[in-house]
C-alpha positions as CSV (number, residue, x, y, z in Angstrom):
1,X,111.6,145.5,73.0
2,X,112.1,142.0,72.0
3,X,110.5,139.9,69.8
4,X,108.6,137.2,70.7
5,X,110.3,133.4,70.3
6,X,107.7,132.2,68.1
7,X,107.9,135.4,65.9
8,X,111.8,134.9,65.4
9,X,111.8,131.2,64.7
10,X,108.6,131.8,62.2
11,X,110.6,134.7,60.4
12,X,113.6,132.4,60.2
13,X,111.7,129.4,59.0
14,X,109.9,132.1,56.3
15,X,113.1,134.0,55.1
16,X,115.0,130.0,54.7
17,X,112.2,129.0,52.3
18,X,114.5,131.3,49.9
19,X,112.4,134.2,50.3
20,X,114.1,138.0,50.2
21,X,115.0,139.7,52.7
22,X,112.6,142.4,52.1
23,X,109.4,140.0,51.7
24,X,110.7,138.7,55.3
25,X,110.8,141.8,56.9
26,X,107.1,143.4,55.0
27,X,105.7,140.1,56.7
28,X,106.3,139.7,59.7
29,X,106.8,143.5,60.2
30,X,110.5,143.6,61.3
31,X,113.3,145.6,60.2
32,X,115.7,143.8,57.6
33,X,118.6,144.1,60.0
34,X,116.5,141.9,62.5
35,X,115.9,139.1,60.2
36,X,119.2,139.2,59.6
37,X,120.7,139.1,63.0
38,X,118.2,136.3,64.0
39,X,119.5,134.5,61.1
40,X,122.9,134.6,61.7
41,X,122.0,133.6,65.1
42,X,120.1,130.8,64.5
43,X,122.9,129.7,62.1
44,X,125.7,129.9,64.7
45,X,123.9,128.4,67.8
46,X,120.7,126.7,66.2
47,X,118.8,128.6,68.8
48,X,116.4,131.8,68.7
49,X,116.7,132.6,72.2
50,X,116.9,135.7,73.8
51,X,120.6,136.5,74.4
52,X,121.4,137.3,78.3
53,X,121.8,140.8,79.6
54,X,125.4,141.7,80.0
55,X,124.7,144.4,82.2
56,X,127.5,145.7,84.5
57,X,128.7,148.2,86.6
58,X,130.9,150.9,85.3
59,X,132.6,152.4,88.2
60,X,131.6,150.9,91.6
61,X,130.0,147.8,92.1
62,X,127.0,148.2,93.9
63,X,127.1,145.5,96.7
64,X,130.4,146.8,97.8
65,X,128.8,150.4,97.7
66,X,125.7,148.5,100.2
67,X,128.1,147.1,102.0
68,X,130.3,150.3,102.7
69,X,127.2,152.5,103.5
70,X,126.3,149.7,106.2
71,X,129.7,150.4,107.8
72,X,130.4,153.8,107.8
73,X,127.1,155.4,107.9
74,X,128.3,159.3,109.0
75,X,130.9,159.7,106.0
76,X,129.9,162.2,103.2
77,X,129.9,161.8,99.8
78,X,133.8,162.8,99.3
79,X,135.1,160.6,101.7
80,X,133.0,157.7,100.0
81,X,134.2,158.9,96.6
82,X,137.8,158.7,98.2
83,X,137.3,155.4,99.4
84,X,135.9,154.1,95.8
85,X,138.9,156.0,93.8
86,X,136.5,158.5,92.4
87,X,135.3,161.8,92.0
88,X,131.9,163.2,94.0
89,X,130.1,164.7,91.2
C-alpha cells in the first residue's frame, strides 16, 4: 500500500535536513529503500506523487475479447483461443 502524500514529502523534507538514512526511516517508520526511492523521485521531477499504474494486458486485450463474445456467442473456448492466436488452457 502507498504511502500517504504528506508522509512522503515530510520524510523527504526530514532526510534533506542532512539527517541519515536510518534516522529517516526509524521515524517515520518506512523502510530505507523507500526514503530512498522518494528521494530520487522528488529530485528528478520535484514531485511526490503517486506514479500511475502501468497496468496492461499480456495476451488479449480485454475489450476486443467483450467485443468478440458479443459477436460470436455459440463458439467454445478453442475456437476463441484460435481466433486470439492462443492456447485454451
Amino acid at each position: 500500500m502507498s504511502k500517504s502524500k504528506d508522509l512522503r514529502e515530510a520524510a523527504v523534507a526530514y532526510r534533506l535536513q542532512e539527517h541519515t538514512l536510518r534516522e529517516t526511516s526509524e521515524v517515520f517508520g518506512v523502510s530505507m529503500r523507500a526514503v530512498n526511492s522518494w528521494v530520487k523521485q522528488y529530485q528528478e521531477t520535484g514531485d511526490l506523487s503517486n506514479k500511475p499504474l502501468n497496468r496492461g494486458f499480456k495476451k488479449i486485450d480485454p475489450e476486443k475479447l467483450k467485443a468478440y463474445g458479443k459477436e460470436h456467442l455459440d463458439d467454445t473456448k478453442q475456437e476463441m483461443a484460435e481466433a486470439f492466436g492462443c492456447c485454451n488452457q
